[in-house]
KELO-802325 format. One record per residue (C-alpha): z, x, y. Coordinates in pm, whole numbers, padded with zeros to 5 digits, always signed. Layout:
ZXY...
//
This chain:
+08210+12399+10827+08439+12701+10892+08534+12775+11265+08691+13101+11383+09063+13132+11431+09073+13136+11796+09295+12922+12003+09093+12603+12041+08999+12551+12439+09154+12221+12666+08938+11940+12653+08876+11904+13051+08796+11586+13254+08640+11739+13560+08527+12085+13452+08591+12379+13669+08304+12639+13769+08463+12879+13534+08483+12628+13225+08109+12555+13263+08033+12887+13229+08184+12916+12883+07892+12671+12713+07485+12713+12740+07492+12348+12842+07753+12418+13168+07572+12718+13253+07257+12479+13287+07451+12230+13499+07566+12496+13740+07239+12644+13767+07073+12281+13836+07332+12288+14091+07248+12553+14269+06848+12561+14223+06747+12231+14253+06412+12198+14280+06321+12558+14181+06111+12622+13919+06284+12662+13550+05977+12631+13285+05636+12625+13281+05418+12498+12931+05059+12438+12955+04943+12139+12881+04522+12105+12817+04527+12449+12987+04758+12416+13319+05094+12497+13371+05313+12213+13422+05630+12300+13626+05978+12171+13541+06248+12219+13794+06618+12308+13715+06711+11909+13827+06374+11815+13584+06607+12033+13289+06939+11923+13359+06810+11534+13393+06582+11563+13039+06880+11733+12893+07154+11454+12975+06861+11176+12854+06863+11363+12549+07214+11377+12455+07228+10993+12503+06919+10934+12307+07088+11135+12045+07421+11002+12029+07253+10700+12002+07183+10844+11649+07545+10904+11576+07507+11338+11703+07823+11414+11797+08096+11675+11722+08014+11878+11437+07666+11696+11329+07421+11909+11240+07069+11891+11416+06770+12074+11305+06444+12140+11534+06127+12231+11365+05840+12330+11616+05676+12544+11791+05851+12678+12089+05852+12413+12426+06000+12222+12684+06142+11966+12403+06262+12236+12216+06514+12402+12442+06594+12015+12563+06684+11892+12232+06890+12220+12149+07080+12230+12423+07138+11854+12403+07322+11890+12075+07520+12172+12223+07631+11968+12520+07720+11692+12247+07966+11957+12106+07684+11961+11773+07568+12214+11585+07212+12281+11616+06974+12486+11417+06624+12613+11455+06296+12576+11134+06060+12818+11155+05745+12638+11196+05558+12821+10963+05807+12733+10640+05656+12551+10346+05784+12214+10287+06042+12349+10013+06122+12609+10289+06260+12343+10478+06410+12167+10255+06610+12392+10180+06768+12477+10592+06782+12062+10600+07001+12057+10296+07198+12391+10277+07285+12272+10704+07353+11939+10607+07130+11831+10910+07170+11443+10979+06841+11452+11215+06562+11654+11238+06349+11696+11571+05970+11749+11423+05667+11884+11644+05365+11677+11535+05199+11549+11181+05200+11890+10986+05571+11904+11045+05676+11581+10942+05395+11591+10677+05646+11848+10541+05972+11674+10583+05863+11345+10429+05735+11542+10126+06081+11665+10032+06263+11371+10212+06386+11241+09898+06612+11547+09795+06779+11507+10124+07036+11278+10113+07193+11404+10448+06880+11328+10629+06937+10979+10811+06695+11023+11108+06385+11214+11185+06253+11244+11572+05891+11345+11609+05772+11519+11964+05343+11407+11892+05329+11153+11692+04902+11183+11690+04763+11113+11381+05081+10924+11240+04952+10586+11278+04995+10420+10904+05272+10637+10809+05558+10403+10631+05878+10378+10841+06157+10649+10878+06077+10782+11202+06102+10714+11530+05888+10933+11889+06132+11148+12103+05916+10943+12374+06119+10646+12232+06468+10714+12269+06460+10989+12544+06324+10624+12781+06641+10449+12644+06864+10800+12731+06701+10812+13066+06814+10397+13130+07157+10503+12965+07198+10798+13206+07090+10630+13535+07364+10379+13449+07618+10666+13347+07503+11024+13549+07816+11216+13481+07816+11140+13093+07634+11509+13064+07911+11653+13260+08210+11465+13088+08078+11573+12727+07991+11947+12782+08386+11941+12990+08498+11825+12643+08379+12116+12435+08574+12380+12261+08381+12682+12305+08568+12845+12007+08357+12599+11816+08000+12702+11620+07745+12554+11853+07400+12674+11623+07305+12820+11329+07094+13104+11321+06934+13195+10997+06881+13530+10860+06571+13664+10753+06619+13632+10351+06442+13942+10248+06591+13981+09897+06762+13615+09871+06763+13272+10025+06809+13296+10384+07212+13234+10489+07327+13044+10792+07492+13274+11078+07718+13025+11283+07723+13135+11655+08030+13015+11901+07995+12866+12246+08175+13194+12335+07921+13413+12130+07648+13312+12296+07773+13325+12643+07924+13657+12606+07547+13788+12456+07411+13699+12758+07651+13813+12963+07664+14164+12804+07278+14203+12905+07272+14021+13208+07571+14242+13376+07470+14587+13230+07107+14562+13317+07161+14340+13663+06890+14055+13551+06847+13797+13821+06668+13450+13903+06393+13695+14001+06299+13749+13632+06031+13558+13468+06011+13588+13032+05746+13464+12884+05883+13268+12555+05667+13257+12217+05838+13435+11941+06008+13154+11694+06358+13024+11906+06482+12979+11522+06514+13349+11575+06834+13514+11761+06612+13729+11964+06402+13512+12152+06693+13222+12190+06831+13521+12375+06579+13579+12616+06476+13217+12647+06836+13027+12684+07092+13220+12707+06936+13522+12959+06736+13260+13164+07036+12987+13165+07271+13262+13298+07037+13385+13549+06827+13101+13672+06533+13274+13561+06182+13118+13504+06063+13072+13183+05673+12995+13070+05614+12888+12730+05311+12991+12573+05042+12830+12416+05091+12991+12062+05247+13299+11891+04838+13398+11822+04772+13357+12200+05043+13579+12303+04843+13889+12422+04627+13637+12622+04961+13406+12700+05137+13808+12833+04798+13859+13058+04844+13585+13235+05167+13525+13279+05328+13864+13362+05691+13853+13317+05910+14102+13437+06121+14041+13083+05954+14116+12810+06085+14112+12402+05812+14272+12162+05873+14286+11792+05702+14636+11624+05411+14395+11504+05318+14278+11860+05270+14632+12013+05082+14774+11682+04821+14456+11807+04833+14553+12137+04762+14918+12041+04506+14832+11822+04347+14559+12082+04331+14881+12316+04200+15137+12081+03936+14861+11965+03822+14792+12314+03745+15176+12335+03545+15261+12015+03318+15008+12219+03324+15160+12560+03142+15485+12728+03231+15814+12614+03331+15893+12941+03574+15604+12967+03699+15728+12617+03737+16076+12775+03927+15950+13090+04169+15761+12837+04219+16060+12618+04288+16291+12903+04539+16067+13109+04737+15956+12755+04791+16289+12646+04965+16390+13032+05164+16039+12965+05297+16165+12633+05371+16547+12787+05570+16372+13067+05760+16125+12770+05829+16434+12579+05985+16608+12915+06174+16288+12958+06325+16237+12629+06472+16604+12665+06573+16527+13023+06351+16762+13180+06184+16673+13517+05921+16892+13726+05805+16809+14091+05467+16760+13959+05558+16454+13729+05554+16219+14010+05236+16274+14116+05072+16339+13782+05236+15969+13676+05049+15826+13960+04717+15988+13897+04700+15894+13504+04810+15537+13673+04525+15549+13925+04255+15623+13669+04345+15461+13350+04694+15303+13279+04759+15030+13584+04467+14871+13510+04530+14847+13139+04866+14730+13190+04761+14432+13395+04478+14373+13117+04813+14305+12850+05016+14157+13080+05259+14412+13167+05240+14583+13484+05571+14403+13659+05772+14408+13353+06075+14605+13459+06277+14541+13129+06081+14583+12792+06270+14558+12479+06139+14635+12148+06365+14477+11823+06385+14265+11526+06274+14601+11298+06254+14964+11316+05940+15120+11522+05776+15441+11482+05832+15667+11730+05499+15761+11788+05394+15366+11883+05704+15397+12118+05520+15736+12263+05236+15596+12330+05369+15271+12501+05588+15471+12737+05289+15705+12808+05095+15431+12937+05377+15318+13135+05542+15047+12992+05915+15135+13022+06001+15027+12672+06333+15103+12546+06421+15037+12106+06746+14829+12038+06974+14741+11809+07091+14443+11717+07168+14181+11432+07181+13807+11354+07556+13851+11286+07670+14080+11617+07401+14004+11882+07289+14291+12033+07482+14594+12039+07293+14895+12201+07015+14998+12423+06938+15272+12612+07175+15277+12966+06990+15206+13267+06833+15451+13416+06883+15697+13186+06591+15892+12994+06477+15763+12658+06577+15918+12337+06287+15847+12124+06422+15834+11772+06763+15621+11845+06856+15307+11948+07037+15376+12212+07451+15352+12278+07672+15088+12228+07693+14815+12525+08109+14933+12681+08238+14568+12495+08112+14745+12146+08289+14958+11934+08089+15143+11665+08198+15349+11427+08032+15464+11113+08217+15492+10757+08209+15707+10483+07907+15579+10351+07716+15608+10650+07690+15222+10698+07726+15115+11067+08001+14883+11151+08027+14678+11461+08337+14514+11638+08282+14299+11970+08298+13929+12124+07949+13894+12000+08010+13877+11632+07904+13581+11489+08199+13354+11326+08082+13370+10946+07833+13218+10729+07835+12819+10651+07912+12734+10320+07918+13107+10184+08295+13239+10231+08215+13551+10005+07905+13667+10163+08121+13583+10492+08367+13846+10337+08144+14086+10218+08037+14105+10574+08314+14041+10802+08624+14232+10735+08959+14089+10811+09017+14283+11130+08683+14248+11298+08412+14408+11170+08092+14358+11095+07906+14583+10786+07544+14617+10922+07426+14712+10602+07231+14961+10789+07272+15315+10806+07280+15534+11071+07407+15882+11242+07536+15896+11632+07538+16194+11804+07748+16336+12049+07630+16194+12379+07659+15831+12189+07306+15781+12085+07265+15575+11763+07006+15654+11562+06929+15424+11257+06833+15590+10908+06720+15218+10728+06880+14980+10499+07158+15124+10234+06998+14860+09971+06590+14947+10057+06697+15334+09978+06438+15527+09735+06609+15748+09480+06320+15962+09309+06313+16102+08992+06430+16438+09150+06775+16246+09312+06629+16279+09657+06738+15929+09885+06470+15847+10110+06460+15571+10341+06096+15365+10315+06163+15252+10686+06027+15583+10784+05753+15553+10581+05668+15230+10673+05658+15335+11039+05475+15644+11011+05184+15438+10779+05145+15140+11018+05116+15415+11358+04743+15373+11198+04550+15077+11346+04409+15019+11047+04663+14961+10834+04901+14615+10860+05182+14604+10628+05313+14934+10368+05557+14891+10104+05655+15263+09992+05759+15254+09625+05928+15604+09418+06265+15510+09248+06309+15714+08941+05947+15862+08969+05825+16155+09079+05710+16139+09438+05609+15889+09671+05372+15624+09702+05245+15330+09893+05051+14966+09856+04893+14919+10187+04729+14614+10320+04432+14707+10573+04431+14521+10907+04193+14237+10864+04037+14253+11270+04061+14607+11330+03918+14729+10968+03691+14459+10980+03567+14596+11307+03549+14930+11231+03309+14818+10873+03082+14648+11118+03061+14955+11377+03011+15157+11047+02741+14952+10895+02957+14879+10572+02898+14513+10462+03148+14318+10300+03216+13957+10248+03619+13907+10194+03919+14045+10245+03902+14172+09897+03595+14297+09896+03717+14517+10245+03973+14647+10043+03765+14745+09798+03495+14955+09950+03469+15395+09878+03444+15434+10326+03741+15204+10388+03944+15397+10112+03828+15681+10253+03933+15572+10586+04279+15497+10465+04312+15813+10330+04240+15983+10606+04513+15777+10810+04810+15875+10568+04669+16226+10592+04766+16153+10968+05119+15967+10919+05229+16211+10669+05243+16492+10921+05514+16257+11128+05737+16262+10829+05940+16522+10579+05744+16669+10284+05962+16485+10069+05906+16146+10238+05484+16175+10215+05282+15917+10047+05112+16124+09798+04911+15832+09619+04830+15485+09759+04678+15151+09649+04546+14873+09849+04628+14513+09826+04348+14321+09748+04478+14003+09954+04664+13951+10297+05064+13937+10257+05145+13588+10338+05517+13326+10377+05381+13122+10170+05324+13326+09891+05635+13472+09910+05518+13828+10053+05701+13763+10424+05941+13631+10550+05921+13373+10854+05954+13646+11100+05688+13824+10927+05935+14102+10763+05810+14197+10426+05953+14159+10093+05934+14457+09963+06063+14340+09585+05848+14063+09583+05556+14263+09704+05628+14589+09429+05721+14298+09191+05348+14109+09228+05166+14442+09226+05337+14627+08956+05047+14710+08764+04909+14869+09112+05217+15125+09140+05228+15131+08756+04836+15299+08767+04918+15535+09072+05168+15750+08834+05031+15714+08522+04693+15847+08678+04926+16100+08795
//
């Protein structure tokens, strides 16, 4: 495995405050030290919140690493953790970390040839598995992994008469826990041993138009992440998160570790990502990390909610959004009248405080939307409501790198400016590069896709383009490689497109398609609940997915909704023709990828003859 070129740090016997802070693992022993028995996470558990304390994290944590050295983890091995996200997940990550290992996150929702392939591109030597459906997967391709020696399974339920070649994490955590009454400062000794210069996990990327590659994040990367938001945006053990995106993902292993370790903030694990709107409701953090897909479902829970209710209600609504998006228009141009005030608290008083404790997010002080571009109109409406949402910028391989400065107005249509640690700059091409602490150390086992993306003095090609203006504000155009040249040489960016399709309830995923031809065009897939509930409102009967897709009023209905989109984008960039896909984009048919992102090749490549009979109808 390739490690950066930093001078390595001094093993140390009896850590100092300042050397604990340079791990995840020290930064939970301090905090242990100083909370005690305050709360640290909370996970349901047949529907009631069981409470952890910071000594119940630290304690489970140093079992861990015992149980797992037990298994030969130690410097450099390689541990992989596929499950949902809980308790045992954070444990056995941060575990491997204190064991100065390199640990790595599954998505959950990978195929069994998905995960083969993280388990033997990471060279993992254990795997932590959830329940039956995840090890169902790993002793299908166990064969083909001859790296594999152990595999740890959280619920073993519904195991019983499976051969050998596992063991339960209930197991060997009871032998850590004897081990670590007997020895209470091993956790301490081992995390004072690590060299923080050292990759610590592997975070993979999405894989949109390959196999996914393996970002290797530092000890020092991760710290100085959460350091970078903590300071700028003064986050405290006050702040609650509520964790259920995939921690594979950089984003929410932000927000869940490194955030909540630096702060001493509570963390509640929810029940599932599909519960989240109902997991947000009743949790209420005052963090909160939304990916463009979870606010489209809130907005379309909302408008759903309303085709039901009273006209009058749906008058009231109408009436107090449209004074929310006036006073987010004067806002973005930094414009402020004496009136605003007092209009924000009426629209409050009749409509929006009440809604925002129905999703969840009436005390969130710090709302983040990343992971993809979102239309500016979604990020209108959310601010008119009164959700203080601000877009940001970031990447597996630089953390993230801009946000909006506190307390300033938004800028609806940028991501913000660079944190002060960042420098930006954009070349020639109009790719973004990025130079900070935060960049990640390379890729393992790929030295030329390494190169490709890290240059030899520091920076990091985004493969993203984008355009900053003169106060600092970034504003991303999309990817240099998902650019549409039409037949008339006009580049167009589908991200836009893709935005200003999906600010329609009713539609779920678009793939814009137009190189070399004439003008563009779009496959859409209709949302399945919303569409579905509009056909029953409507009296249209159907009896599939397909057969949704197929019917004159929902086509009709579609239509009507690009009519709609196209008048947020350029002439050029309007979907003149569309198509809908007569199935639901799914991982495991190669459509998405594990965070859901879609792939658009794969997608234009399946429904060829779809685009193919837009423009020859044409």
């Amino acid at each position: 495995m390739s490690e950066p070129t930093f001078a390595p740090d001094p093993v140390v016997d009896d850590p100092t405050t300042e050397h604990l802070r340079g791990s995840l693992p020290g930064r939970l022993i301090l905090a242990a030290s100083r909370r005690g028995e305050e709360t640290a996470l909370l996970q349901k558990d047949l529907g009631i919140y069981v409470r952890y304390t910071w000594n119940d994290y630290v304690d489970a944590v140093g079992a861990a690493a015992l149980a797992l050295e037990r298994l030969d983890v130690g410097k450099g091995s390689v541990v992989a953790i596929l499950s949902d996200n809980r308790v045992e997940w954070v444990v056995a990550d941060l575990a491997v970390q204190a064991l100065g290992g390199v640990a790595v996150g599954v998505y959950p929702t990978n195929s069994a040839q998905e995960v083969q392939y993280v388990l033997e591109h990471s060279g993992a030597s254990v795997v932590v598995v959830e329940d039956q459906e995840q090890i169902d997967k790993v002793l299908q391709v166990r064969d083909q992994l001859p790296d594999l020696e152990h595999i740890v399974i959280l619920d073993p339920r519904g195991t019983r008469g499976y051969p050998d070649g596992f063991v339960t994490w209930r197991d060997i955590v009871a032998d850590g826990e004897r081990r670590r009454a007997e020895d209470p400062s091993f956790l301490t000794r081992s995390v004072g041993g690590l060299d923080h210069t050292t990759t610590a996990v592997l975070i993979y990327t999405s894989g949109t138009t390959s196999h996914p590659k393996a970002a290797m994040w530092s000890h020092r990367v991760m710290t100085a992440q959460a350091d970078r938001l903590v300071e700028t945006y003064d986050m405290s053990a006050r702040d609650t998160v509520l964790s259920y995106l995939p921690l594979s993902h950089g984003a929410e292993r932000l927000v869940t570790e490194l955030v909540a370790l630096t702060t001493g903030g509570r963390v509640h694990f929810g029940e599932a990502l599909s519960t989240v709107q109902a997991d947000l409701a009743e949790i209420g953090p005052t963090l909160f990390l939304g990916m463009p897909r979870i606010w489209e479902k809130i907005r379309a829970s909302v408008e759903k909610d309303l085709r039901r209710s009273s006209a009058l209600k749906r008058s009231v609504f109408a009436f107090c959004l449209a004074r929310g998006e006036l006073l987010v228009e004067r806002s973005t141009r930094g414009e402020r009248r004496w009136s605003d005030p007092l209009t924000r608290r009426l629209i409050d008083l009749l409509a929006f405080r009440a809604l925002r404790e129905h999703v969840g997010l009436n005390r969130a002080w710090f709302v983040m939307s990343g992971g993809a571009p979102i239309g500016p109109e979604l990020l209108f409406w959310i601010r008119a409501i009164g959700v203080p949402v601000v877009e940001g910028f970031g990447l597996t391989e630089a953390g993230v790198t801009h946000l909006a400065p506190p307390g300033s107005p938004p800028r609806i249509g940028t991501v913000g400016t660079a944190f002060d640690d960042v420098e930006c700059v954009i070349a020639d091409d109009g790719e973004i590069l990025l130079r900070s602490a935060t960049n990640f150390v390379g890729y393992l086992g790929d030295p030329q896709a390494t190169t490709e993306t890290l240059t030899d003095d520091g920076w990091v090609r985004t493969g993203d383009l984008g355009e900053v203006d003169d106060d600092g504000y970034l504003r991303i155009i999309g990817r240099k490689k998902d650019i549409i040249i039409t037949a008339g040489g006009k580049n167009i960016s589908p991200a836009a497109i893709e935005n200003a399709m999906k600010s329609s309830p009713f539609i779920s995923h678009a793939v814009p398609a137009g190189d070399s031809r004439p003008f563009i065009s779009a496959l859409l897939q209709v949302d399945w609940e919303t569409t579905g509930d509009w056909a029953a409102q409507n009296k249209v009967a159907y009896t599939s997915f397909e057969d949704l897709s197929s019917k004159p009023e929902v086509v009709k209905l579609i239509d009507d909704e690009i009519a709609r989109g196209n008048e947020l984008l350029a002439r050029v960039s309007q979907v003149r023709a569309f198509r809908l896909v007569p199935k639901q984009l799914h991982q495991d048919d190669g459509e998405l990828t594990a965070t859901q992102k879609v792939r658009r090749k794969a997608v234009l490549e399946k429904f060829a003859h779809l685009v193919d009979d837009i423009y020859e109808r044409s």
